[in-house]
C-alpha positions as CSV (number, residue, x, y, z in Angstrom):
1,X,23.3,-76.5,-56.1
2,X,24.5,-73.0,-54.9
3,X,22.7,-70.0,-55.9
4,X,24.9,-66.5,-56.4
5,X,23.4,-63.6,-58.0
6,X,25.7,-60.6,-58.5
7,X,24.1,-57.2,-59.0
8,X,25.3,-56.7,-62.4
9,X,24.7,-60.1,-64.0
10,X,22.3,-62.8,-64.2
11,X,22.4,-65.1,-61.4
12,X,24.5,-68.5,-61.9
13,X,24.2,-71.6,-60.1
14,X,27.6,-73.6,-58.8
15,X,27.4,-77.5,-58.0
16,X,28.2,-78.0,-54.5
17,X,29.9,-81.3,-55.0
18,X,32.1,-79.1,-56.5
19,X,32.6,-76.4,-54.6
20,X,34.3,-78.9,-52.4
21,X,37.8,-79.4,-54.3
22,X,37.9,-75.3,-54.6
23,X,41.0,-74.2,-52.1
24,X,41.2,-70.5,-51.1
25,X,43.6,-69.5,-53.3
26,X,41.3,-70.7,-55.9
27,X,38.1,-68.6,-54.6
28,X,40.3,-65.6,-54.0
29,X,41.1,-65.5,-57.8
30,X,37.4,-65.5,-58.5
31,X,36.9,-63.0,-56.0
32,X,40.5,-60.7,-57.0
33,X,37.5,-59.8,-60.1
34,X,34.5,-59.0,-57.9
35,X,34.4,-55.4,-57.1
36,X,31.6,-54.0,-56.6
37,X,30.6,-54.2,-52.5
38,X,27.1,-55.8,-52.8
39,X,28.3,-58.6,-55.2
40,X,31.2,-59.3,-52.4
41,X,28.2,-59.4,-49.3
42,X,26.4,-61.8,-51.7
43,X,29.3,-64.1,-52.7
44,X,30.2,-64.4,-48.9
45,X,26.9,-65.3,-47.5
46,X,26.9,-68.5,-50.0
47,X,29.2,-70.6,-47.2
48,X,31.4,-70.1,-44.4
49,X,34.9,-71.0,-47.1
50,X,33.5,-68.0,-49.0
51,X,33.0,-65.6,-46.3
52,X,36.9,-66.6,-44.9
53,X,38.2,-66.2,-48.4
54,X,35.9,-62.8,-49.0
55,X,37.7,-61.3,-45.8
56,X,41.1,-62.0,-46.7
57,X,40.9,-60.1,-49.9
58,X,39.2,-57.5,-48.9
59,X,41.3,-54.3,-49.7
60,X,39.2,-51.8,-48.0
61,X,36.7,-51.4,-44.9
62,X,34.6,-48.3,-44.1
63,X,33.5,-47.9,-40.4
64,X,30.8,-46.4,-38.5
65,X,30.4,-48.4,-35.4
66,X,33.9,-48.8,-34.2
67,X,32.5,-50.1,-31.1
68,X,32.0,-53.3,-32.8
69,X,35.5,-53.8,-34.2
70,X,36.5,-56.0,-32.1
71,X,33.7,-58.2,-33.4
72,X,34.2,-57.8,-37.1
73,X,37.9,-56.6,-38.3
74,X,39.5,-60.1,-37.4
75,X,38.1,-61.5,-41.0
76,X,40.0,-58.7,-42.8
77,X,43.4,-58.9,-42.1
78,X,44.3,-57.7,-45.3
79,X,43.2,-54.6,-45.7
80,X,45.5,-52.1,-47.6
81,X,42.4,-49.0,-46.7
82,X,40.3,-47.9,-43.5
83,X,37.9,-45.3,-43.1
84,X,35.9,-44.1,-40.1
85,X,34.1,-40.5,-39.6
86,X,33.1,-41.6,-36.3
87,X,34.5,-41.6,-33.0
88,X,37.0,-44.0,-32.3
89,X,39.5,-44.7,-29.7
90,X,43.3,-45.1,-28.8
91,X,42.5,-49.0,-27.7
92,X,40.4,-49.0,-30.8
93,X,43.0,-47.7,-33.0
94,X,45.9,-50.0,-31.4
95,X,43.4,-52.7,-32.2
96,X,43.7,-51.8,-35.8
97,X,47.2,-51.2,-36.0
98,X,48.0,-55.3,-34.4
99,X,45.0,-56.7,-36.8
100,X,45.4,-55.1,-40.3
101,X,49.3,-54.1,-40.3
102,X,48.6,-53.6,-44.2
103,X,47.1,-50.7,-43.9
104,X,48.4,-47.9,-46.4
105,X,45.1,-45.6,-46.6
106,X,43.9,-44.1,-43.1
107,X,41.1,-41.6,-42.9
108,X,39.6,-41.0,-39.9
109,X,38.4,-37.5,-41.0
110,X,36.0,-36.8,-38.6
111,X,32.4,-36.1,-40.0
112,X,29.9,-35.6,-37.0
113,X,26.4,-36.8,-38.4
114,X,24.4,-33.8,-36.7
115,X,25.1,-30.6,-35.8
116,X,27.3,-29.6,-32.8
117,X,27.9,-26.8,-30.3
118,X,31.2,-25.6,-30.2
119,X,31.3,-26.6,-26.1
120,X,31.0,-29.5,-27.3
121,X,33.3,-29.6,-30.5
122,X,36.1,-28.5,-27.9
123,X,35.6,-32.0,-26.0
124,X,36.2,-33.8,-28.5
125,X,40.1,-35.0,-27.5
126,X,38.8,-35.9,-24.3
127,X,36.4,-38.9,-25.7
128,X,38.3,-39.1,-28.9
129,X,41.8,-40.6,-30.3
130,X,44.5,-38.8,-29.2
131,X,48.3,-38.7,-29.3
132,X,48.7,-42.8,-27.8
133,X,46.4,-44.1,-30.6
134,X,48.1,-42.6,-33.7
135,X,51.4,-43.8,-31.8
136,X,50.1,-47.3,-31.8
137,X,49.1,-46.9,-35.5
138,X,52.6,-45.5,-36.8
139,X,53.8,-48.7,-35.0
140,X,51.9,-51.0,-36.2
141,X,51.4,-49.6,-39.7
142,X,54.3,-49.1,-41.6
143,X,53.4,-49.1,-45.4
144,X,51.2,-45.9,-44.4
145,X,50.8,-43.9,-47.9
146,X,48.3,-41.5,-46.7
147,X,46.6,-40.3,-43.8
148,X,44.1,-38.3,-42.7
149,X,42.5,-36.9,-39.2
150,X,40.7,-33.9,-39.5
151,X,39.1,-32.3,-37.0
152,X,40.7,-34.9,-34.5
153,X,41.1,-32.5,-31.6
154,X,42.7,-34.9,-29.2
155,X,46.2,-35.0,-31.9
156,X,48.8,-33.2,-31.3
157,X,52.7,-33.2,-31.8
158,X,53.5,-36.4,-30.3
159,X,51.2,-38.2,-32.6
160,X,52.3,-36.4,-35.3
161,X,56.1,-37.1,-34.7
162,X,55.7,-40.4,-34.1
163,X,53.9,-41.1,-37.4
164,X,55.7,-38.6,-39.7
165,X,59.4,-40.8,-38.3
166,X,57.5,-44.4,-38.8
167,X,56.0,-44.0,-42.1
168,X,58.7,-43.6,-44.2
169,X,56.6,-43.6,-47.3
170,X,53.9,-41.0,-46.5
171,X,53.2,-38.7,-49.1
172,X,49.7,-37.4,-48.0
173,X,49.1,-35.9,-44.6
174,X,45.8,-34.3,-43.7
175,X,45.9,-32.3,-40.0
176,X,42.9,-29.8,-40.5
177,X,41.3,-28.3,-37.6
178,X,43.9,-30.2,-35.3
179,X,44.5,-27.2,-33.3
180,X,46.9,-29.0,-30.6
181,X,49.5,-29.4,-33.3
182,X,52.5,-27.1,-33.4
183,X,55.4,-25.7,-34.8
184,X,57.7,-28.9,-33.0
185,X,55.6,-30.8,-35.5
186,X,56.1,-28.9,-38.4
187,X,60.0,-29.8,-37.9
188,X,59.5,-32.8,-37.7
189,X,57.4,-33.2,-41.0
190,X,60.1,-30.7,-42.4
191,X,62.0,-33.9,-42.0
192,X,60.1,-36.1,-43.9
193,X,61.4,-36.7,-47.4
194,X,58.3,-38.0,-48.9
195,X,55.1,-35.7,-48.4
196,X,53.5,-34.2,-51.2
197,X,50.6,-32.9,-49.8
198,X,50.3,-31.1,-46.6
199,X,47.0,-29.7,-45.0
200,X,47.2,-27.1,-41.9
201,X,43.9,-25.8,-42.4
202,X,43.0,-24.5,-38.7
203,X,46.2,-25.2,-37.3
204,X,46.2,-21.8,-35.3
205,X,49.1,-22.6,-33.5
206,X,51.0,-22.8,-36.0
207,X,53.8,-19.7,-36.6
208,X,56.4,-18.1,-39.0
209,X,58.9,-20.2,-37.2
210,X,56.9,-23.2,-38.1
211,X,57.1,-22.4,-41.7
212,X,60.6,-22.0,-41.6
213,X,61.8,-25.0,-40.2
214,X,59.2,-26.8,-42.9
215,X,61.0,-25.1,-45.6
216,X,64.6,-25.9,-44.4
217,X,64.0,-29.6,-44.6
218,X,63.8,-32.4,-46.8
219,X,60.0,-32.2,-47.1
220,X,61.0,-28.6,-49.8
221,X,61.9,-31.0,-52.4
222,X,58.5,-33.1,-52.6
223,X,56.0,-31.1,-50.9
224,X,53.2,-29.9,-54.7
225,X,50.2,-29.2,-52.0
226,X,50.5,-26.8,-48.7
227,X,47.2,-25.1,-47.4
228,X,47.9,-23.4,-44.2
229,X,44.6,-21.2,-44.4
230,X,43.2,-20.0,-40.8
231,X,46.8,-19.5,-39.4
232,X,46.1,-16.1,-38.1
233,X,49.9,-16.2,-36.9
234,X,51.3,-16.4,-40.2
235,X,52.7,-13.2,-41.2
236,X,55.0,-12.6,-44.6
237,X,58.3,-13.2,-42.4
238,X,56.9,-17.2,-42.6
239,X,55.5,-16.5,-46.2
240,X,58.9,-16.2,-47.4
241,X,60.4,-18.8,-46.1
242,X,57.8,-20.7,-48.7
243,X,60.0,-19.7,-51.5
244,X,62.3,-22.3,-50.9
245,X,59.7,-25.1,-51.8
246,X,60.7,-25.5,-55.1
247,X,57.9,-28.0,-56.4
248,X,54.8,-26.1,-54.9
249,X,52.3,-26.1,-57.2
250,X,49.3,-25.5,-54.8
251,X,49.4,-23.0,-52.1
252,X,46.1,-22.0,-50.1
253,X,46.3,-19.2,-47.5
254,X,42.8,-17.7,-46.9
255,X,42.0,-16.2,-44.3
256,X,45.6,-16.1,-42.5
257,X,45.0,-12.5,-41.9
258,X,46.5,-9.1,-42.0
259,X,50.0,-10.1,-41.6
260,X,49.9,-11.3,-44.8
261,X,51.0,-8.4,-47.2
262,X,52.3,-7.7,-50.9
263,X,55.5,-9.0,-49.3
264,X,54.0,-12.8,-48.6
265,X,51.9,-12.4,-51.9
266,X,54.7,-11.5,-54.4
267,X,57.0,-14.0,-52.9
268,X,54.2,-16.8,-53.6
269,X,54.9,-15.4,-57.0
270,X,58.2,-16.5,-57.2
271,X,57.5,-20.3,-56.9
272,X,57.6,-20.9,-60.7
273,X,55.2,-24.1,-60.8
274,X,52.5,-22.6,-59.3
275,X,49.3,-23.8,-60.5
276,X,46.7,-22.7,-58.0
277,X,46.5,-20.1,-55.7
278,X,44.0,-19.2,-52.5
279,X,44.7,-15.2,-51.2
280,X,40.8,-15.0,-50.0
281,X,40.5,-12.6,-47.5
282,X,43.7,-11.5,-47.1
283,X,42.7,-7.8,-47.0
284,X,46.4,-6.3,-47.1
285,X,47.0,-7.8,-50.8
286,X,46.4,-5.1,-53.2
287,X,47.6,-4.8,-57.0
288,X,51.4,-5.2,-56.3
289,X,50.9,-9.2,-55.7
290,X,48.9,-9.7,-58.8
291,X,51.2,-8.0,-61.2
292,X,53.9,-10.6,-59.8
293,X,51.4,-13.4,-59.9
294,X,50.7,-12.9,-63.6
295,X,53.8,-12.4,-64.8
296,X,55.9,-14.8,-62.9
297,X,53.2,-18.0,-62.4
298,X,53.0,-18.6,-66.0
299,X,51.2,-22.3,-65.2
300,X,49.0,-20.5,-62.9
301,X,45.5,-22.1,-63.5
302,X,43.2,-21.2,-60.8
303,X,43.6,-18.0,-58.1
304,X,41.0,-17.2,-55.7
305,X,41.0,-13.9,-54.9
306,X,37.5,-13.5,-52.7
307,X,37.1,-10.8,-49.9
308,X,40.4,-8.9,-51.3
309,X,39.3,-5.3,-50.7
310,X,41.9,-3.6,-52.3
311,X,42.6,-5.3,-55.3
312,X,41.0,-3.1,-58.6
313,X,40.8,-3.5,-62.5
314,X,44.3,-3.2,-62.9
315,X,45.5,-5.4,-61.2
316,X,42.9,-7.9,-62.8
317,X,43.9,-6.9,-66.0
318,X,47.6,-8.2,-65.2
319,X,45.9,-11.8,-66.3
320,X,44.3,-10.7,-69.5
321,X,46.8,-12.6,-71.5
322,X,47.7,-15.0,-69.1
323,X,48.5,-18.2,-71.3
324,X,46.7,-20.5,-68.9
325,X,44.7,-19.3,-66.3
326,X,40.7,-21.0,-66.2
327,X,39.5,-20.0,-63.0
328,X,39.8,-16.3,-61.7
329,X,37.5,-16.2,-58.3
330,X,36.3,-12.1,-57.3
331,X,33.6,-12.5,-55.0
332,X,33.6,-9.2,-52.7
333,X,36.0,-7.8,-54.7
334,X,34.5,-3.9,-54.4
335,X,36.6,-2.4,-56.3
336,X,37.0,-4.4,-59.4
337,X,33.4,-3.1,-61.9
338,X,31.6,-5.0,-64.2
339,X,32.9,-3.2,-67.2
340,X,36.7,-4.4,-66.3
341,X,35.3,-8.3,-65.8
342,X,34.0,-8.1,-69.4
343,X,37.1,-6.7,-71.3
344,X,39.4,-9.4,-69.1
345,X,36.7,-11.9,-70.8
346,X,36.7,-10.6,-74.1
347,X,40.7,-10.8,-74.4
348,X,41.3,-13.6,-73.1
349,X,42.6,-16.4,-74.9
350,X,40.4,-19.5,-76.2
């Protein structure tokens, strides 16, 4: 008799005179209802059939010693999601790509596990995956959905390029903090004609002529979630360009400093669907960009407005009777009082 205990239910004994005229297709239907990952460890530990058979349906496979893939990613060829915070390499990720050509998840956000020196941070592309692995993954990997590779220093635009033409059905594409990439790959992603969600967070390379060759492509028409935020060389001349993404309904562009006017702010206003909103510490918006904000964004729900200086109470009170708004964010706001804050409370609707 064979022994499996499952976290969630009482354990259950199987004959093993039986177990014999089981085929894989057979334990993979048992298996197809076995989520949880500690009930899938136990179930492949009761044989070597089940452990082949618990491989090949596994969907998903987090990481952290890619130094050891080599050793272990062979029994899941399968897998439709990978995850590593860690480190990793090209040859490791051209492993991947040639094992698990499934794969439509990728995050290899990068989440050091103590702290760093910047000296250090700046290294990273030099022991990290660069440019050649990415290649090797948009190769090998073309059901890619979504992917994600923050704070990968070593990617730039050639990585970028190449993955944004292979995967024809990406729709999210996380490059935060990659600070190689440029405007040559924003054209290229302009291109795309499936991407809904873009993140440029840290991208500081990144310029109004960037932004308008994104907005002159296909990517207009699909793109619901852009953060550009810590683009200091975004000025309004690349904030307008942004009015010609007709399905934005989440724009974030903190921090992307003093080139960032009334002009940028009140033609975010004009993007009709707009459903959340980050202006914090833009320090040259002032009342003129809420006034447009509240009466044109009338599915605003959410606008952060932290660290601008020269907004007051009446620009605040544009959103008094705003049908939808929830969230209205005025940290180091100076010149908006506590008196205003409670009368925008008190009218506001239920």
């Amino acid at each position: 008799m064979v022994t499996i205990s499952l976290s969630h239910n009482p354990p259950f004994q199987v004959p093993t005179k039986n177990m014999e005229t089981l085929g894989d297709d057979e334990l993979a239907l048992i298996l197809n209802i076995v989520d949880d990952p500690n009930d899938r460890k136990s179930v492949s530990q009761v044989c070597k059939q089940w452990l082949r058979v618990e491989g090949r349906t596994r969907s998903s496979l987090r990481v952290l010693e890619p130094d050891l893939l080599r050793e272990f990613l062979p029994r899941f060829p399968n897998l439709l999601a990978f995850e590593s915070s860690a480190l990793i390499t090209n040859s490791d990720l051209e492993f991947v790509s040639k094992t698990c050509p499934n794969i439509q998840f990728l995050d290899l956000n990068l989440k050091p596990t103590c702290r760093v020196f910047d000296e250090f941070d700046d290294m990273l592309g030099l022991i990290d995956v660069g440019d050649d692995g990415i290649c090797e993954i948009a190769t090998g990997c073309r059901k890619l959905c979504e992917v994600r590779l923050r704070k990968r220093k070593g990617i730039g635009d050639g990585g970028v390029i190449s993955l944004v033409k292979a995967a024809m059905n990406l729709t999210t594409l996380d490059l935060g903090r990659c600070s190689r990439v440029t405007d040559k790959a924003l054209e290229a992603i302009g291109a795309a004609n499936a991407i809904r969600v873009l993140n440029l967070l840290g991208c500081s390379l990144i310029t109004d002529c960037g932004l308008a060759l994104l907005s002159k492509g296909c990517v207009s028409q699909t793109l619901k979630k852009l953060v550009i935020s810590e683009c200091d060389q975004i000025t309004d001349i690349g904030v307008l360009f942004l009015q010609q993404m007709c399905c934005l309904e989440e724009s974030n562009l903190a921090e992307c400093g003093p080139g960032v006017t009334d002009m940028g702010g009140v033609a975010i206003a004009a993007i009709r669907p707009m459903k959340r909103l980050n202006f914090s510490w833009l320090i040259n918006i002032t009342d003129a960009t809420l006034f447009a904000v509240a009466q044109d964004c009338v599915d605003l729900v959410a606008v952060d407005l932290t660290g601008c200086e020269l907004i007051t109470g009446a620009g605040i009170r544009a959103f008094a009777n705003h049908r939808s708004l929830e969230a209205l964010v005025l940290a180091s706001c100076f010149n908006v009082c506590g008196m205003m804050w409670s009368t925008l409370c008190s009218n506001a609707g239920p």
